[in-house]
N, C-alpha and C positions, 0 to 999 in steps of 0.2 A: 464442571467444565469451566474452563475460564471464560474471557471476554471475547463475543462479536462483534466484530469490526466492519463497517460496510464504508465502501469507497463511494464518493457521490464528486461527479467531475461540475465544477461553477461555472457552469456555458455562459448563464446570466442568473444576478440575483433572485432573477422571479424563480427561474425554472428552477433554482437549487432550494428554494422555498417550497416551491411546489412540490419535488420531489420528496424534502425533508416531510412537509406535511401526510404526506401519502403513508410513507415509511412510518411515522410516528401514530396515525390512526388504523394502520391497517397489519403491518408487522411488529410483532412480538418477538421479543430475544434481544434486540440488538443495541450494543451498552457504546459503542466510541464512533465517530462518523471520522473518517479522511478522508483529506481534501487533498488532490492533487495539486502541482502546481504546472499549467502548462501556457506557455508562452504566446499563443495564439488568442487566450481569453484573456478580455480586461479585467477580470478578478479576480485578484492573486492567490495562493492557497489559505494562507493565514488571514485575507479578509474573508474569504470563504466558510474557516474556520470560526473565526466573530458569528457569521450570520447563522454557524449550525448552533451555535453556543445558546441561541432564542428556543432550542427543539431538545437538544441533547447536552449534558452538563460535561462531557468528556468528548473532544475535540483532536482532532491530530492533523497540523497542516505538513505536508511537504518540501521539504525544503531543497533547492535543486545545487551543489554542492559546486558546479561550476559557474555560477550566480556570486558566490560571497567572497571578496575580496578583502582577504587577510590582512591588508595592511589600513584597511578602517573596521569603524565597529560594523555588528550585526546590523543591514539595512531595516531587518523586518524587527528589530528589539523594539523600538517604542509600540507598535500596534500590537505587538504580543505580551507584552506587558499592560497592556490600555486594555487587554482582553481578558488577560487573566490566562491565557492561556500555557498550559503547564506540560504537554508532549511535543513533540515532533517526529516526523523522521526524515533521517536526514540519505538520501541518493544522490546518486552519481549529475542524472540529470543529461538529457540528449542536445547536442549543439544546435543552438536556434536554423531556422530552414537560410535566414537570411542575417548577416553580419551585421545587422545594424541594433542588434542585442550586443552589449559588450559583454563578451564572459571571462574566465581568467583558468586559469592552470591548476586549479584547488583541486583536491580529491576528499571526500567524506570523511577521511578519520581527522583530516585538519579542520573541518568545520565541526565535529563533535568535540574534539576537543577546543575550540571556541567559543560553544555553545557552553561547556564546565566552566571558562573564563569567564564570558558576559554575563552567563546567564545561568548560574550555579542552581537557581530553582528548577528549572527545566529538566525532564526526565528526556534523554536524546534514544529513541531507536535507529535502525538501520537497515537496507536491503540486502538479500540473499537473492542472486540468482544464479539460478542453479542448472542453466542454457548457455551461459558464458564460458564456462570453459570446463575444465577435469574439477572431480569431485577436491581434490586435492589442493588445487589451487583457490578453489572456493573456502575451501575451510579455514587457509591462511587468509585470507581475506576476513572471515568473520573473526580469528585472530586479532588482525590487528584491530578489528572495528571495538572488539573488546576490551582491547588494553586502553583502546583510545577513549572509553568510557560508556560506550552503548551500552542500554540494560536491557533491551530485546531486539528481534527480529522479525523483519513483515517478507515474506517468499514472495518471488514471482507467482506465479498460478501453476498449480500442478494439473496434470492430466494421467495421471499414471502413479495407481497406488504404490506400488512395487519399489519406482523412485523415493516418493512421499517416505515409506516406510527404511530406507536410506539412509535418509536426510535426518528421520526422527532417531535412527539410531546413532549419527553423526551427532545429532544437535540434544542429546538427552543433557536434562537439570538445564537447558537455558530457556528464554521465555521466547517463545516462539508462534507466530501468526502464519500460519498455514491458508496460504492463497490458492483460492476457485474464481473463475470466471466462463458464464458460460459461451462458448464457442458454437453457434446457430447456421452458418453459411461456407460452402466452399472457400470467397473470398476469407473468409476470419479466419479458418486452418489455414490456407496460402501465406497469411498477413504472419502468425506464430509461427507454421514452418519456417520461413524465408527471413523473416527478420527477430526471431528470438530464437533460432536454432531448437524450435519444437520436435520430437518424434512422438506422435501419436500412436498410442496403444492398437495392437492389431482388431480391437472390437470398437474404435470410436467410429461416433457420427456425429456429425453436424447437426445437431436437432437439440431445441430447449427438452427434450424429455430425457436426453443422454447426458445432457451438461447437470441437470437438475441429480439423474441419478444417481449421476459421480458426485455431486457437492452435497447428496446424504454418505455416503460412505465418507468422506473427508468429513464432515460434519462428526458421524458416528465415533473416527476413529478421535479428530481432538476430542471427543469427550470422554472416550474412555481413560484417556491420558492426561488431562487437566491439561490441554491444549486451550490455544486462542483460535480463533476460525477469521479470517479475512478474506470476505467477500467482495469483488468486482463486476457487480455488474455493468450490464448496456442500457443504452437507453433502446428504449422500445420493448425492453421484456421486463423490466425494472420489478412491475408486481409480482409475474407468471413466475419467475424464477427465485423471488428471495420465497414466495410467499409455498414455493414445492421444496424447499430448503429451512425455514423456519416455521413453516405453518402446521 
């Protein structure tokens, strides 16, 4: 199998400590930590990244693609450099709730290929999501994200192997991180239907023991395939779920 990947969002330094702590005495498997990057927390993803870098030696901060303005350098190159830190990936990134974040017009393949300019050491991955629009238009998309220099890909979250198996016949020979998260409550399928264009398999439920079930079969299948597995969890099921998935 290849590398497991677990997402851990930086609410606050303690609690991403906390978390990292828990993860590192208690679950087994898990070789890269991502850091999201979102605009609501005071701590960016690549400080996040620093602070996972004390628990786990392989790092991957976020980097939000309509944040980096192409006509200065990398904002975040001295503290990723001051880190050591040698991935990212690089997404789209959602418009701040309030204008008083300046963003700019960039789109992902402009900032990977920036990322080759500034920061030639740096391995840049990429997002696939596969809710946004035709299968087709997705895959020019991971096209260009290619040419522009990405050496792998992190998926939205599947929920439906049928898709997943798709996607893997789309995406065969590239390095690919196959996304689970599990989905516990009415509102969380609401929140996926409605705002990532989710269709739910005719046998889901909303329960850690259906989200757990499906991320061993996703689990199963990258490993028979020398796949990467990227896990999303929540907070509040953090143990119950990696630990029914890696345990």
């Amino acid at each position: 199998m290849g590398r497991i990947s677990l997402e851990l969002v930086p609410r606050t330094p303690e609690e991403l400590r906390s978390n990292l702590e828990l993860v590192k005495e208690k679950i087994k498997g898990v070789d890269l930590i991502n850091i999201p990057d979102l605009l609501r927390l005071e701590t960016r993803s690549w400080q996040g990244a620093a602070i996972a870098q004390d628990y786990y030696p392989a790092v991957m901060p976020h980097i939000r693609a309509i944040d980096v303005n192409l006509a200065e350098p990398l904002a975040m190159r001295p503290e990723l450099r001051q880190s050591g830190i040698t991935e990212v990936l690089v997404i789209e990134g959602d418009p701040p709730q309030d204008m008083t974040h300046k963003v700019y017009p960039t789109i992902t393949t402009d900032v990977i290929q920036k990322f080759h300019q500034e920061m030639p050491e740096v391995k840049v991955y990429a997002g696939i999501d596969q809710y946004r629009g035709s299968m087709r238009q997705e895959l020019y998309r991971i096209h260009r994200k290619l040419q522009a220099g990405a050496v792998g890909f992190f998926t939205q979250p599947f929920f439906d192997m049928r898709l997943l198996e798709m996607y893997a016949d789309m995406l065969e020979g590239q390095n690919v991180y196959w996304g689970i998260t599990p989905v516990t409550s009415e509102r969380s399928q609401s929140y996926w239907e409605m705002k990532n264009n989710v269709i739910f398999p005719k046998d889901f439920q909303p329960t850690i023991e259906w989200s757990i079930e499906f991320g061993c079969k996703v689990r199963d299948f990258a490993k028979q395939h020398g796949d990467n597995l990227y896990l999303m969890p929540i907070r509040g099921n953090l143990e119950a779920y990696l630990e029914g998935i890696l345990g």
